[in-house]
KEKEDO-679755 format. One line per field, with one value per residue (C-alpha): residue in one letter; x, y, z. Coordinates in steps of 0.05 Angstrom, whole numbers, plus 5000, padded with zeros to 4 digits. Example, Ala and Ser with C-alpha at 12.3 -4.5 7.8 and 13.67 -1.06 7.14 Angstrom:
res	[a, s]
east	[5246, 5273]
north	[4910, 4979]
up	[5156, 5143]
This chain:
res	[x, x, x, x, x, x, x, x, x, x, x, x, x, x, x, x, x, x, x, x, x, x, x, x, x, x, x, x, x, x, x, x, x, x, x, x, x, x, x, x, x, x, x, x, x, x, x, x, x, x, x, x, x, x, x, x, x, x, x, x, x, x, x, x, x, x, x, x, x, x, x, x, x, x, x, x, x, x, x, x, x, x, x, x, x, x, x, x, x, x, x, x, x, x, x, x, x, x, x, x, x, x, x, x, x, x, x, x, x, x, x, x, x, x, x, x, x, x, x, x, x, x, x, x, x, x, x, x, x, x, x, x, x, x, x, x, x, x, x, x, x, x, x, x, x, x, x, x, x, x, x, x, x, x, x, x, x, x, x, x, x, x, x, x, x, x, x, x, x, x, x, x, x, x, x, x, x, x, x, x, x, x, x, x, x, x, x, x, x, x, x, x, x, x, x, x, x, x, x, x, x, x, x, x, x]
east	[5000, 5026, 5050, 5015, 5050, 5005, 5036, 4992, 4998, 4968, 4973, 5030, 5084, 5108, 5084, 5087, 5161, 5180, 5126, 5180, 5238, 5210, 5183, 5256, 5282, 5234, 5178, 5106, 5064, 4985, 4965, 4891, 4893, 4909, 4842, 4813, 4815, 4803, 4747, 4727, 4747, 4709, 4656, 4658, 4596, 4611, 4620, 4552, 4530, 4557, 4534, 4459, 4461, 4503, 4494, 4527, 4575, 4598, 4643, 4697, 4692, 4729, 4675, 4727, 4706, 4719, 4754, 4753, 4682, 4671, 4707, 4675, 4608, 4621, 4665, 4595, 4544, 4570, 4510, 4539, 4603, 4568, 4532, 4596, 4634, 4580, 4592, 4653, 4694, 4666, 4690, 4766, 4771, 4753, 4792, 4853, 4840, 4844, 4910, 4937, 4914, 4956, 5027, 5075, 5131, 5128, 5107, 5077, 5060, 5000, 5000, 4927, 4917, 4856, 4884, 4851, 4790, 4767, 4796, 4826, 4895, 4856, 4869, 4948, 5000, 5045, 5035, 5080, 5060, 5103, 5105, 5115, 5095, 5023, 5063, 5106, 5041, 5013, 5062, 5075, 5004, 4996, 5062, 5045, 4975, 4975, 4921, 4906, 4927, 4854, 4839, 4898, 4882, 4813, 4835, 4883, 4823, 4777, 4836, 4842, 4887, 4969, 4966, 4911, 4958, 5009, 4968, 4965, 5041, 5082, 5133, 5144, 5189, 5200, 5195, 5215, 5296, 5353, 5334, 5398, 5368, 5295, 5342, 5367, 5302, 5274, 5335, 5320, 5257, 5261, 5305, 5251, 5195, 5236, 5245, 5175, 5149, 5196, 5160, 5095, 5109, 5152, 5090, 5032, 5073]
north	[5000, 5064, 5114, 5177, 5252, 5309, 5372, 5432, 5512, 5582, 5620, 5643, 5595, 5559, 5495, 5481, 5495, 5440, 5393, 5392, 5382, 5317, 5290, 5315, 5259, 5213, 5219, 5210, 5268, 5273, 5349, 5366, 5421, 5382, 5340, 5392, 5412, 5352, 5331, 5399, 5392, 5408, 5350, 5325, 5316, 5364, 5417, 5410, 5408, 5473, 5503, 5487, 5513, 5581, 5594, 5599, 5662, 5604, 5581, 5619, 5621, 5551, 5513, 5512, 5532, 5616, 5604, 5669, 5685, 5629, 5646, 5714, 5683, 5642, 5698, 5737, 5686, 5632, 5585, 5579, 5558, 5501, 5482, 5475, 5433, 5381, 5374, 5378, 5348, 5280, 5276, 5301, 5249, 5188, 5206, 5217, 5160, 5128, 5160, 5137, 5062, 5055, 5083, 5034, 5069, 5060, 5138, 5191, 5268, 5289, 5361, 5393, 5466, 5463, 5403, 5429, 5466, 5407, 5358, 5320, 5306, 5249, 5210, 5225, 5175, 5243, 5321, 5375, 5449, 5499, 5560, 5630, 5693, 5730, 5796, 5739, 5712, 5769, 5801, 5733, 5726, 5793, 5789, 5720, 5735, 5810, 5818, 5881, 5875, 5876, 5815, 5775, 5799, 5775, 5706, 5690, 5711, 5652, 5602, 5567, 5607, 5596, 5571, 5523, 5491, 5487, 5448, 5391, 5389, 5333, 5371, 5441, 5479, 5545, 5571, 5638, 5622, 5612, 5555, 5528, 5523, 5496, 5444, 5424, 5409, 5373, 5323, 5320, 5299, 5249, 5211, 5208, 5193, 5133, 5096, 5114, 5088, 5023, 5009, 5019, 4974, 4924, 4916, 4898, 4854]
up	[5000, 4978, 5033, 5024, 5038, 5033, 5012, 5025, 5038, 5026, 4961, 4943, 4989, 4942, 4943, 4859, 4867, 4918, 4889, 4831, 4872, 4896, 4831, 4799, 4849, 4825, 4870, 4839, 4844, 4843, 4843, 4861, 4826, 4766, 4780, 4788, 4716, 4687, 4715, 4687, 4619, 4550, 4542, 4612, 4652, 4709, 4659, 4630, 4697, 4710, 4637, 4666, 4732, 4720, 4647, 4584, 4605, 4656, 4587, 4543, 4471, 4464, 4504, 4562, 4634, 4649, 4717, 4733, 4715, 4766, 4815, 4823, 4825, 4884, 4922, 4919, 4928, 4991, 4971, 4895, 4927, 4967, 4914, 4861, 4920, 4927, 4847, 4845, 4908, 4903, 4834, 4841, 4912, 4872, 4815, 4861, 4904, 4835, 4813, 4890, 4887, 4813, 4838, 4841, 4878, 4955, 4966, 4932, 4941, 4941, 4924, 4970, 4967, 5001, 5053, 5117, 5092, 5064, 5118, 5082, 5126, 5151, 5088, 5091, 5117, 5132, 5120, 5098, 5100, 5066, 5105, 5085, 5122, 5094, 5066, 5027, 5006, 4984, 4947, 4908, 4887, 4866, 4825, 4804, 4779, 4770, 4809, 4866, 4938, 4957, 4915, 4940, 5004, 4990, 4969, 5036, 5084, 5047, 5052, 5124, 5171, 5169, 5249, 5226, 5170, 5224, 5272, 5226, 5196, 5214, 5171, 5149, 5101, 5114, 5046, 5057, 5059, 5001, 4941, 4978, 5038, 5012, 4971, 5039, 5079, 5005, 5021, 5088, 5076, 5014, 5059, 5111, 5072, 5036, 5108, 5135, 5068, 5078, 5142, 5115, 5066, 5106, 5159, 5110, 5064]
């Protein structure tokens, strides 16, 4: 049975960039955000779904899902977000429990943005929270997506608080230090999660 790390952490900390690290060394990576598109893509069920309850100025031009159109909707409107979860989570958990259940290396990373809003640590062997201050977060998202300071600002208050993150790491990587020093802990840390995943797998074989 494959030994599960979940990697999670507010916008803007970095977590894409050390997600590469480890699959550089070889490590298999299954990204929710990934999912998250696909099970959104052109001709897929949940799109359609979303076409009939929101509209047809919930598309682009090229059929494809206007993320940001969306996104604005369910900022204003709480009950639209609720309602686009219950379509939408069950669908990216069964796909990734899917993607999980076919790795064939003894661990993988399993890269959850929204880890602890959705509580979702419960289904992780280990977790590993990057960790960056919020004026680090802020000014990387708004660089990142050229977007206001208000809207960032907007975006880490409906994330789940950095102390709440904390409270569930097993691990963290202070993200806010040289690449030398992030390359460091990502060594650390392969080398950890290779025995802990050895003794998963030597106690149910």
């Amino acid at each position: 049975m494959t030994y599960v790390v979940a990697l999670t952490g507010g916008i803007g900390s970095g977590k894409t960039t050390v997600a590469n690290r480890f699959s550089e060394r070889g490590v298999p990576v299954i990204d929710a955000d990934v999912i998250a598109r696909e099970v959104v893509a052109p001709g897929s069920t949940a799109l359609q779904q979303i076409e009939t309850h929101f509209g047809a100025q919930a598309l682009l031009p090229d059929g494809s899902l206007d993320r940001s159109w969306l996104r604005q909707q369910i900022f204003a409107e709480p009950p639209q977000k609720v309602w686009l979860n219950n379509l939408l989570h069950p669908l990216i958990q069964q796909r990734t429990q899917d993607m999980i259940k076919a790795v064939t290396a003894d661990w993988c990373l399993w890269v959850v943005p929204l880890l602890v809003e959705n509580n979702l640590h419960l289904k992780a062997d280990r977790v590993l929270v990057i960790d960056v201050d919020e004026e680090t977060q802020i000014n990387r998202t708004m660089a990142r997506d050229q977007i206001s300071r208000q809207q960032a600002e907007a975006i880490l208050i409906a994330q789940a608080s950095r102390q709440s993150r904390l409270a569930v790491a097993d691990d963290i990587i202070d993200n806010t230090g040289t690449p030398a020093e992030q390359e460091q802990d990502i060594n650390t840390l392969f080398r950890l999660y290779q025995r802990l995943a050895s003794v998963k797998k030597g106690s149910v074989s």
